[in-house]
C-alpha positions, 0 to 999 in steps of 0.5 A, spaced: 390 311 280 389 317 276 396 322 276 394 327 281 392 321 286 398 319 286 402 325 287 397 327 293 398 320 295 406 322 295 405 328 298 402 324 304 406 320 305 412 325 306 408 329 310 406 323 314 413 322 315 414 329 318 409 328 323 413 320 326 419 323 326 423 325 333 427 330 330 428 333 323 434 334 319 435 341 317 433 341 309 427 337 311 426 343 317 427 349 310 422 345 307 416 345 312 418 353 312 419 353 305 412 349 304 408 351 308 408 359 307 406 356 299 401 352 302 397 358 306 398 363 299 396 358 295 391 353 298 388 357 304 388 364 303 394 369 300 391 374 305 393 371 311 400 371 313 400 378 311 395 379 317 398 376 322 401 384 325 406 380 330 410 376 325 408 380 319 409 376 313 416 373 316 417 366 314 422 363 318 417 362 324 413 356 323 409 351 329 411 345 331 411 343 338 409 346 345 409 345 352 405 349 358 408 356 357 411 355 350 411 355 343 417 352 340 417 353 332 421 348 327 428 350 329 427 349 336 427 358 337 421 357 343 416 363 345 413 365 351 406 365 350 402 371 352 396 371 346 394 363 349 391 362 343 385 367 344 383 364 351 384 356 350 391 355 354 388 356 360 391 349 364 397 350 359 399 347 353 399 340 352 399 339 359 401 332 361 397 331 367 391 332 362 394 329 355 394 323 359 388 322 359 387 323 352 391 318 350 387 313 354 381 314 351 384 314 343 387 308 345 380 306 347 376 309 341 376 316 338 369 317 336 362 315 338 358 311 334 352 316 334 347 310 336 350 307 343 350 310 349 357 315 349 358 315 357 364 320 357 358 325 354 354 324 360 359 324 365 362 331 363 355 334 363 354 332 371 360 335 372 358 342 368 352 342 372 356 340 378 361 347 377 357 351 374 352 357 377 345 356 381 340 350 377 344 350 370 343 343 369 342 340 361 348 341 357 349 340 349 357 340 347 359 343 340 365 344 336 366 351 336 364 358 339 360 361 335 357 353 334 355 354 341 352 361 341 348 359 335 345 353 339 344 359 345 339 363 340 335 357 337 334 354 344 332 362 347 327 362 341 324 355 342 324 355 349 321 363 349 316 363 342 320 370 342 324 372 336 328 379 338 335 379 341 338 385 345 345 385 344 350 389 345 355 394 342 363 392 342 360 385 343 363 379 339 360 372 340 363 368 333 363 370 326 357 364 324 350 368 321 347 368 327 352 369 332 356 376 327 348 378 328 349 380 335 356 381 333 357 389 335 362 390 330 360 393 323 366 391 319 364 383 320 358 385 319 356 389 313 359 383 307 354 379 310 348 384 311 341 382 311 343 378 317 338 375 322 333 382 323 331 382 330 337 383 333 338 390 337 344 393 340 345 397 345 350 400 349 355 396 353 355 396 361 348 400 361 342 396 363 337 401 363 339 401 355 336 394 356 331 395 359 328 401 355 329 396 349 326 390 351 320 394 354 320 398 347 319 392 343 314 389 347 310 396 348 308 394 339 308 387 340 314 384 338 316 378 343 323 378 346 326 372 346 333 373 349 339 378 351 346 375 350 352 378 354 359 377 355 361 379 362 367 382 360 368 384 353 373 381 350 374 382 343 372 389 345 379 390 348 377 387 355 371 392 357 369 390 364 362 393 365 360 397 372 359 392 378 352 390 379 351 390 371 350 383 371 345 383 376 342 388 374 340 384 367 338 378 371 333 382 375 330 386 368 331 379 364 326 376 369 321 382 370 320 382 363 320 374 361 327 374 357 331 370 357 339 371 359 345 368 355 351 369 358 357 368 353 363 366 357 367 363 352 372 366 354 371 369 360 369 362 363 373 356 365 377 360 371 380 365 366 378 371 369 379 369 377 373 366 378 370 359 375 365 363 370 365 371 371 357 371 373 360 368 379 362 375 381 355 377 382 352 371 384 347 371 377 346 365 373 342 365 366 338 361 362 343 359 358 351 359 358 355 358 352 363 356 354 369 354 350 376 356 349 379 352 355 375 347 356 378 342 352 384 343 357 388 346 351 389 340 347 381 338 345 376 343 341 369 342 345 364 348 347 357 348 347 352 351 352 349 349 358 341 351 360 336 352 366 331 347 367 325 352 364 329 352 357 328 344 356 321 346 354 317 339 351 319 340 344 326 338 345 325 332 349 320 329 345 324 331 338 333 332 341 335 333 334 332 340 333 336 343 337 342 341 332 346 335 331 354 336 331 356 330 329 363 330 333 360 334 337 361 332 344 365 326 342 370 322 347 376 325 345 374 331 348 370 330 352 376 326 356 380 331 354 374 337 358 373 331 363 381 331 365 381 339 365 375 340 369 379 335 374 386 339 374 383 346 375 380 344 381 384 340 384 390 346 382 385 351 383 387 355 377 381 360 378 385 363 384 392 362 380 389 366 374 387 371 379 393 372 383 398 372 377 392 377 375 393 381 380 401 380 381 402 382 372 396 388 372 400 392 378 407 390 373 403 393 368 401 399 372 408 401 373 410 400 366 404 405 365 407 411 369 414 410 365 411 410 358 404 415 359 405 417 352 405 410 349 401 406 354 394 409 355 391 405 358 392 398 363 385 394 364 383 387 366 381 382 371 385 375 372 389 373 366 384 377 362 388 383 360 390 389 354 394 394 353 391 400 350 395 405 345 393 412 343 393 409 335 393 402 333 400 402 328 403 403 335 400 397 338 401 393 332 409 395 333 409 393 340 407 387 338 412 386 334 417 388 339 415 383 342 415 378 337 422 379 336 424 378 343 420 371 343 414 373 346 407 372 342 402 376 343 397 380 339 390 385 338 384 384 340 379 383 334 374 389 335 378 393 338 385 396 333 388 400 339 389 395 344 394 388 344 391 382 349 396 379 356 392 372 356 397 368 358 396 361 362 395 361 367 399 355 369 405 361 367 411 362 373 412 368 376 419 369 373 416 368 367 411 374 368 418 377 370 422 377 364 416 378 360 415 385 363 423 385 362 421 385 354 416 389 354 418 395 357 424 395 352 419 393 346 415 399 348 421 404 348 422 402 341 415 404 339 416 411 343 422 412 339 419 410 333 414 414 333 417 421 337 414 420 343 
């Protein structure tokens, strides 16, 4: 064995020690902090503590465990978590009434063999079909959101023969070539520019605008092969569109033969109140894409989910050409995904994260009216909430606050000037209550910081 195997071998070890431990002693807690800041400077990238606007560049914050409602660095100092994870911690952080499932199925076997029958798979997309909207009926899982959008778009393309694709301003539907061409932010797009070409964005929360391009398109010949959506836009800083917008696209996307992508990625598994936000509208797409929290915060899966007219011949006579993940839909996330599904509906988590919605919102309202100079703007729906700041320095300084009275939270990646509330929605009303507590103090600080 060469010398740097062997180091790397001792480095495992030590590192492989770390993780059996129950409980560290405290050079060992000041190693992992000291290591970890020198391994993310040098080995992942110099930038990315510096980005991270909460924390700034602190280093004394390191994860190490969490449980439902909670983050618990390396010294045991716990934080309410208000960021969950950009929507993944919807049933909570490990909860245990899912994890158990997924330590059954490791002790089981971990990943399929790629030949046999997986039956968790199949099982898991019944139930999707079973809790989503009208005839959505055949699933594909993926690892990542931005995965499932790219499968959105190659399935629209193959099922449609179009090539275009109406996207929207504001719009954010991963960071993959394909997904950052219908993304409507020029900052993630201009580096990697030419994307794919046929992409035209339009204004958010105006169908007509849709309509127009799609009919302008076809007038010169060109075939459209989808529009894609979030119902709420996240990243954008939660931009919830006009009531009947959905709708609205439904009716012009079957008037003109284009296909509707739904991206509920985040907006769906009961975040904003409701099982998917179409519901809301009684709309269903040709293809959705979910993910975020339908691993139950404990397993990576996403993927899409399509009406039967989408699954033309092509792909059942050749099922690779979609894709071929090769941990996608593996059993360990799907028992994770399984148990999810299983606990959101027999706890009613869509009707929790709406009522706690609602029960924050009218909080942060008040809060509002006692700092209208700071606080500009209030907005969401269930769990899926921002605050809006006249300039995002005073956002990023809020956040701070936060963080120092051990709440986590952080911006929207589209929006600079507005600060996200997505907590689980399994989280206590106390809980809810001394977080407005600390928030409150957290924007007197800004106000005083910046002469309000």
């Amino acid at each position: 064995m060469s010398e740097k195997k062997e180091r790397a071998l001792k480095e495992a070890k030590k590192v492989m020690d770390f993780i059996l431990k129950d409980e560290l002693t405290v050079e060992e807690k000041n190693t992992i902090v000291k290591e970890s800041i020198e391994n993310f400077n040098r080995n992942i990238n110099p930038g990315w503590l510096k980005y991270r606007k909460s924390v700034s560049t602190n280093a004394a914050f390191v994860e190490w465990s969490d449980s439902q409602e909670t983050f618990v660095d390396v010294f045991g100092t716990e934080f309410i978590d208000l960021l969950g994870g950009f929507g993944i911690y919807t049933s909570g952080h490990r909860n245990p009434e899912i994890l158990k499932y997924v330590q059954a199925q490791l002790g089981r076997y971990a990943l399929h063999s790629q030949e046999l029958v997986d039956p968790l798979r199949g099982y898991l997309a019944k139930l999707l079909e079973m809790i989503t909207p009208g005839d959505l009926q055949y699933a594909f899982f993926t690892n990542g959101g931005a995965e499932a959008v790219e499968m959105a778009l190659k399935l629209a393309r193959i099922a449609t023969g179009g090539k275009w694709f109406i996207s929207t301003i504001g719009a954010f539907h991963g960071k993959s070539m394909g997904a950052i061409s219908m993304g409507g932010k020029g900052a993630y797009r201009e580096d990697y520019l030419p994307l794919i070409q046929q992409v035209q964005h339009v204004k958010y929360g105006d169908a007509e605008a849709v309509r127009t391009a799609i009919k302008n398109l076809q007038h010169v010949g060109e075939k459209v092969a989808a529009v894609i959506v979030e119902p709420v836009q996240g990243e954008a800083g939660v931009i919830i569109p006009p009531e009947g917008y959905l709708k609205k696209l439904r009716e012009i996307c079957d008037e003109t033969n284009v296909a509707l992508i739904f991206d509920e990625i985040q907006t769906g598994m009961g975040r904003t109140g409701t099982m998917w936000r179409c519901e809301v509208e009684d709309v269903t797409p040709d293809i959705l894409a979910y993910g975020k929290a339908f691993g139950g915060g404990i397993m990576p899966i996403t993927g899409i989910i399509a009406r039967p007219h989408m699954w033309v011949e092509k792909l059942v006579e050749n099922p690779w050409i979609l894709g071929s993940p090769t941990f996608g839909g593996n059993p360990l996330a799907c028992s994770a995904a399984i148990a999810n599904i299983g606990y959101m509906l027999e706890n009613d988590i869509p009707r929790q994260a709406k009522e706690k919605g609602e029960y924050f919102l009218s909080k942060l309202k008040m809060l509002q009216e006692k700092h209208p100079k700071l606080l500009t703007d209030v907005r969401g729906v269930g769990l899926l909430i921002a605050l809006e700041f006249p300039k995002s320095e005073m956002g990023w300084s809020v956040t701070k606050g936060l963080f120092a009275r051990n709440v986590m939270t952080a911006g929207t990646l589209v929006n600079a000037k507005t600060i996200r509330i997505e907590p689980p929605a399994i989280i206590k009303y106390e809980t809810i209550d001394i977080v407005i507590e600390k928030l409150d103090a957290a924007l007197t600080d800004t106000e005083k910081e910046f002469n309000l």
